[in-house]
Structure formats: structure tokens, C-alpha cells
N, C-alpha and C positions, 0 to 999 in steps of 0.2 A: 450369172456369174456372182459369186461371191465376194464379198468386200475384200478376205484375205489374197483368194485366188488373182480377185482383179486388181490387187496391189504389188503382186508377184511378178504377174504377165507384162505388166506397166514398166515395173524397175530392169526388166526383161529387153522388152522393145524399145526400152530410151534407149541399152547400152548398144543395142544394133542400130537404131535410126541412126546414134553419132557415128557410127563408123559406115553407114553406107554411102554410097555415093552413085550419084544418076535419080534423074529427074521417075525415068521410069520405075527405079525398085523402091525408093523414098514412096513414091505413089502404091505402090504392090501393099507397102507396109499400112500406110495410112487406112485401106482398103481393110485390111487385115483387122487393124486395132477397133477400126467403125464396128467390124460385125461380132469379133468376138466379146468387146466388150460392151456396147449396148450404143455407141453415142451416137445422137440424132444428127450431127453432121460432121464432115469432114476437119471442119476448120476447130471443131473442138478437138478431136483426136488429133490434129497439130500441136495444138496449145498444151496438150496433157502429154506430147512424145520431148517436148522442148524445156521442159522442165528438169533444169540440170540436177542432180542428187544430193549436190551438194548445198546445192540453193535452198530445193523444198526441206532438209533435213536440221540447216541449222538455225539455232534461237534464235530468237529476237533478242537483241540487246538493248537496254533502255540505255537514259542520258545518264551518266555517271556522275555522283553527288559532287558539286562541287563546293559546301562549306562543311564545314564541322561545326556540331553544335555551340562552341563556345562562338564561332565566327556567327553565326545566327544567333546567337542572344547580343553580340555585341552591336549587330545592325538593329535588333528589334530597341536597345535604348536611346541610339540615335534617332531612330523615328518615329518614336516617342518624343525624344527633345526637339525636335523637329516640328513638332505638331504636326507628324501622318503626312508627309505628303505622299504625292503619288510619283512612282519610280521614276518617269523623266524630270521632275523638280527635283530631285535626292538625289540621283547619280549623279550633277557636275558637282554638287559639294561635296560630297562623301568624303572625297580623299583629302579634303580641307576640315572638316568635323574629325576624323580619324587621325590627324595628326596633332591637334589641339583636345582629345579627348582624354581625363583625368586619371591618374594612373593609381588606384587604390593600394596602397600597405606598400608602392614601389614595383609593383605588376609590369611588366612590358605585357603592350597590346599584339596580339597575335596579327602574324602577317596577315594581310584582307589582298584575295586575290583583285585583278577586273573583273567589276561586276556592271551586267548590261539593267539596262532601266526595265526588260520584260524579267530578268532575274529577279531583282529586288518586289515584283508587284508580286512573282509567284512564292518570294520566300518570305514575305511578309501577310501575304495573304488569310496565314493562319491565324496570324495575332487582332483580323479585324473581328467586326460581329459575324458571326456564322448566321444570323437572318436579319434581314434588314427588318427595323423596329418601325410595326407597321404603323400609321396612322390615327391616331383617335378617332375614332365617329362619333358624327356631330351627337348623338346619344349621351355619350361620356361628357364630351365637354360642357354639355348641357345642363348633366350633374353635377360638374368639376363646380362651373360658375356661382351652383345654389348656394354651394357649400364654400362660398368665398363669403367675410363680412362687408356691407360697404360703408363707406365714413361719411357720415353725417358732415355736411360740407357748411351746415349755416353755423357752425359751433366756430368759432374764433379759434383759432391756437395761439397757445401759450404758452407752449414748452417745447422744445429740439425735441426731433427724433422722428417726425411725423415727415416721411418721405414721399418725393413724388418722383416716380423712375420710368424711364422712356429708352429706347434706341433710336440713333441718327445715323441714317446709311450714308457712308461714302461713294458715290456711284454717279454722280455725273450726272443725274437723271436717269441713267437707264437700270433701270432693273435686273437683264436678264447677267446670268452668270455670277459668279462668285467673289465675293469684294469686302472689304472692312465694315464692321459698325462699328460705334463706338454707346456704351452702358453708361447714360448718363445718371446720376443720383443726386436730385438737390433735397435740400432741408427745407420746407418750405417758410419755417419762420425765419429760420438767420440765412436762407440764400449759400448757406455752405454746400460746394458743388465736388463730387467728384468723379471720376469717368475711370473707364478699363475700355482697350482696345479689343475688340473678339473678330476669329473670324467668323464669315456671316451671322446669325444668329442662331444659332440652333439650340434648343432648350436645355442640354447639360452645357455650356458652354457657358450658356447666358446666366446659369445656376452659378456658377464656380466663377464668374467675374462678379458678378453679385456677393458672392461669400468673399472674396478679397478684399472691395471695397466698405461693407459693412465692418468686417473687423479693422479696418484702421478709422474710423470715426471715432470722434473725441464725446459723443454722447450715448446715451443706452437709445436701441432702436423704440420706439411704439408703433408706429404704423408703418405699413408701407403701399401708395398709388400706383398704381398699373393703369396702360390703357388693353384691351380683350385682346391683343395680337397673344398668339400660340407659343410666344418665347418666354410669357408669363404667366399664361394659363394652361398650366400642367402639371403634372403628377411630380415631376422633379423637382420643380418651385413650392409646389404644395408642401411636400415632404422637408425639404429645408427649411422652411419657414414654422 
């Protein structure tokens, strides 16, 4: 049978099966549908007579939008100012940043409906990295390192500006999970210390704490100490420097 033929005969037999009644003629029918249309058992020809018309025929409806774009740019700079969190940290404040948020040239901020914490990760979603930024291999770093200078340590200093810069985990001892450092930066001849809070360390992070605390120093930079951890040997630190 034909795919037309067997879509005819089908929309045919449903409108009889719903109005038949009895165990016996319901069976007669089943019997019928098995052999004219091909199927290898009974319980399929069930399954294909109980498929109401109106079921199999209408669309599928997706979930209907529920911001507008000005309302998604107005979440995307809160979580920005926010520094990114993830949707269940950001939903209970929301409606507290939203109410306290600046209102440019005299603007009123557009109503912001309820919004769920799996909303907020899907509407934000687009603003993260589209591929997570793989990993240096130990290769690269290996060239990163050649092409660092290193400082002649028996020469006396004599003049500010010659830095020695470290991170200090806040963590209790324990390592795993996600927690403060802090970017320590001393002088090493005059002992002038300055620090920026980051979270964990992640190497643009640790870049842009670095560049805040360089620019408010009271002297020109010359050098700057690292120890080989990956929050200072990379491509981001390299390039700002």
C-alpha cells in the first residue's frame, strides 16, 4: 500500500474505530487494519487506530519568549557587574540590584518580570565564551618560559620599582572549590605593599588586578618577580607586560 493510500485508509478506520463499540467488532477492525496495511502486530495497529486527528495534526508549540531584548541587555549588565555569577547566586538579588540600578538621561527601567535561576543561565548563556579556552600544553609554556628575562638576584637594588608579586589563597587549607585570593605586590627595596582581591585566580583576572594595582604606584615599574604558577605565566600577562 501506498504511503497516500495508507494515510487515507488510516484517517478512515480511526473515525470508525471511535464510534464502534464491542469487544468483538473493535477486534474485526484491528484484524482488518493488520492486513491491509502491512503491520507486524496487532498492538501496533492499536496504537495507530488511537491516534486522535486532532493530536497527530497540530503543531508543536515552543515556550514563548519571555524578555525583550531591552530586558536582556539590562540582565546582561548586571551580570557583568556582578562578576558572572551563576543563575542561582543572581536570582535572590536581582530584584535588589534592579531597584538600585542607575537610571541614565532620567530612563525608567523597564518592568523585569519573575525570572527563575534556570532562566537567567539560559538567557545569559549567549554572553559567556562560546568554547571553553583550552589549556596551554606543557610545549607552549615551555616556550612562553624561554622567552621570559630572569633577574640577576646578586646585583643589590637601588632604586623602587623592582617588584616581587605572589597570590595568597584564602581557603582554610583546603583547596578544592572556588574561593578568594588575594594579588599581593611588594617593592622589594622600600617594602611598599599593595594587594587586589580576585576571585580564584584565573589568568585574565589576575591580568586586570595586576593592571589596577600598577597604575596607582607612586614609582615608574622596572621589573616585575613571578613565581612559575599559570596565573603568571601566560599569554595575557605576557602581552600586558
Amino acid at each position: 500500500m501506498r504511503a497516500q493510500e495508507r494515510k487515507r485508509f488510516l484517517e478512515r478506520a480511526r473515525m470508525e474505530y471511535s464510534r464502534t463499540r464491542g469487544k468483538k467488532a473493535k477486534g474485526a477492525m484491528i484484524d482488518a487494519v493488520v492486513q491491509f496495511v502491512g503491520y507486524k502486530s496487532r498492538k501496533q495497529a492499536i496504537r495507530a487506530l488511537n491516534i486522535h486527528p486532532s493530536t497527530s495534526a497540530s503543531p508543536r508549540r515552543g515556550r514563548a519568549k519571555k524578555l525583550n531584548a531591552e530586558q536582556v541587555e539590562i540582565l546582561r549588565k548586571i551580570w557583568f557587574a556582578m562578576d558572572q555569577p551563576c543563575g542561582k547566586r543572581m536570582q535572590p538579588m536581582l530584584r535588589t540590584w534592579l531597584e538600585h540600578m542607575e537610571k541614565p538621561h532620567g530612563e525608567t527601567i523597564p518592568t523585569m518580570p519573575d525570572i527563575s535561576a534556570a532562566t537567567l543561565d539560559r538567557v545569559l548563556s549567549r554572553f559567556k565564551l562560546q568554547k571553553p579556552q583550552e589549556r596551554e600544553s606543557t610545549l607552549q609554556l615551555s616556550h612562553l618560559k624561554k622567552s621570559i628575562p630572569f633577574v640577576d638576584r646578586t646585583k643589590k637594588i637601588s632604586t623602587p620599582g623592582f617588584l616581587s608579586v605572589d597570590t595568597v589563597a584564602h581557603c582554610d587549607g583546603d583547596m578544592a572549590g572556588d574561593f578568594v585570593w588575594t594579588l599581593t605586590v611588594t617593592d622589594e627595596l622600600t617594602g611598599w605593599t599593595q594587594t587586589r582581591a580576585i576571585w580564584n585566580k584565573g589568568q585574565y583576572g589576575t591580568c586586570c588586578a595586576l593592571d589596577y594595582i600598577l597604575r596607582r604606584l607612586p614609582f615608574r615599574i622596572r621589573g616585575i618577580n613571578t613565581d612559575n604558577g599559570s596565573e603568571f605565566i601566560n599569554h595575557h600577562l605576557q602581552r600586558f607586560l
